[in-house]
C-alpha positions, 0 to 999 in steps of 0.5 A, spaced: 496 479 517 489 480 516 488 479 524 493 484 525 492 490 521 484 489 524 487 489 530 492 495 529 485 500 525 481 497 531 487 501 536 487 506 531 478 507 532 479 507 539 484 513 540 490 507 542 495 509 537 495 515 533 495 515 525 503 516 524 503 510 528 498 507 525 501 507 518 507 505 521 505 499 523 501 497 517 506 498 513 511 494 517 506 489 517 505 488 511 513 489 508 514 483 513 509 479 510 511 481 503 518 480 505 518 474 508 513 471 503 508 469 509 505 462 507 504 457 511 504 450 509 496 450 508 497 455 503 503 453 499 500 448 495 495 453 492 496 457 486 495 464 487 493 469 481 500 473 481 506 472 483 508 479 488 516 481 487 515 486 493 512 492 496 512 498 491 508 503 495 504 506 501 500 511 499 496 515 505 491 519 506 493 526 510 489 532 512 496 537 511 502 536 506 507 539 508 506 537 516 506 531 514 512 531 508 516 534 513 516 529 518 517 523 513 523 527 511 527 529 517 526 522 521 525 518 515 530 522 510 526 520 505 527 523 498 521 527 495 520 526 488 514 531 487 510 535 491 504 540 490 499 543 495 494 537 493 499 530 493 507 529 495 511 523 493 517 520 497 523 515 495 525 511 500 531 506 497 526 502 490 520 504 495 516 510 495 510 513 500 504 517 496 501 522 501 495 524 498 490 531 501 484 528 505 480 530 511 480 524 514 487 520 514 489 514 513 490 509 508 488 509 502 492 504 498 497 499 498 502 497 492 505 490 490 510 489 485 508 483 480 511 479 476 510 480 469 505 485 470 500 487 464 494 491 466 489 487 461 490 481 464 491 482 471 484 486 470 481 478 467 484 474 473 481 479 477 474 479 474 475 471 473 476 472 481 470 474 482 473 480 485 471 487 482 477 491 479 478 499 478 482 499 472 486 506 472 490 507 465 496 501 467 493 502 475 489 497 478 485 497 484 481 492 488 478 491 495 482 486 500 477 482 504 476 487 510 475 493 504 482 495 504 484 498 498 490 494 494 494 496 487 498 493 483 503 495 478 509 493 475 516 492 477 519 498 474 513 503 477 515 509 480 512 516 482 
């Protein structure tokens, strides 16, 4: 997965494909890889530190609300559950998409779903990972190998 969205943010730095389709991209990519649960058998005997149950959000940076809400719902029809001049929430099915006012669009974060989340302990494991996690109430954020940003919540988080 790593390999395909350096590609795709490559494309996007050379002017090759645009920031809607960018995010799009991205975001097919890593609700494939969520999905299908992308182990090899190389990696299938490793335990790994959470058990991810799904994609829960996507969350963009975007230089305009309205131009951007307005695009997701009429060719998307997603559903926005809060809006104001500085962010934007929209469902779409147990999923939703965060557009948060930026200059400079993008990604700014991706959220899995984890299995028996509980903010102190998945700030430990982290740590004991030799990560560095931002902890923000029951949030927690930290950097992928190639500096983009993930979160993790619960099963039942919601805008």
């Amino acid at each position: 997965m790593e390999p395909t969205i350096t590609r795709l943010i490559e494309d996007f730095e050379k002017g090759l494909i645009t920031r809607r389709e960018l995010a799009k991209l991205v975001t097919g990519v890593v609700a494939a890889m969520a999905v299908s649960g992308n182990t090899s058998n190389a990696h299938a005997q490793a335990p790994s530190t959470f058990k991810a149950t799904g994609l829960n959000h996507i969350a963009l940076n975007i230089p305009d609300i309205a131009v951007s809400r307005d695009f997701y719902v009429k060719h998307l029809g997603m559903k926005v559950t809060r809006d104001n001049p500085t962010n934007c929430f929209m469902t779409c099915g147990d999923n939703f998409v965060a557009l948060f006012k930026s200059p400079n669009p993008g990604m700014n974060h991706y959220c899995y779903s984890i299995e028996n989340y509980d903010v102190e302990v998945a700030e430990k494991k982290l740590h004991a990972e030799g990560l560095k996690p931002r902890r923000e109430g029951q949030r927690i954020y930290f950097q992928d190998p190639h500096g983009l940003t993930v979160q993790l919540a619960s099963d039942s988080h919601r805008p």
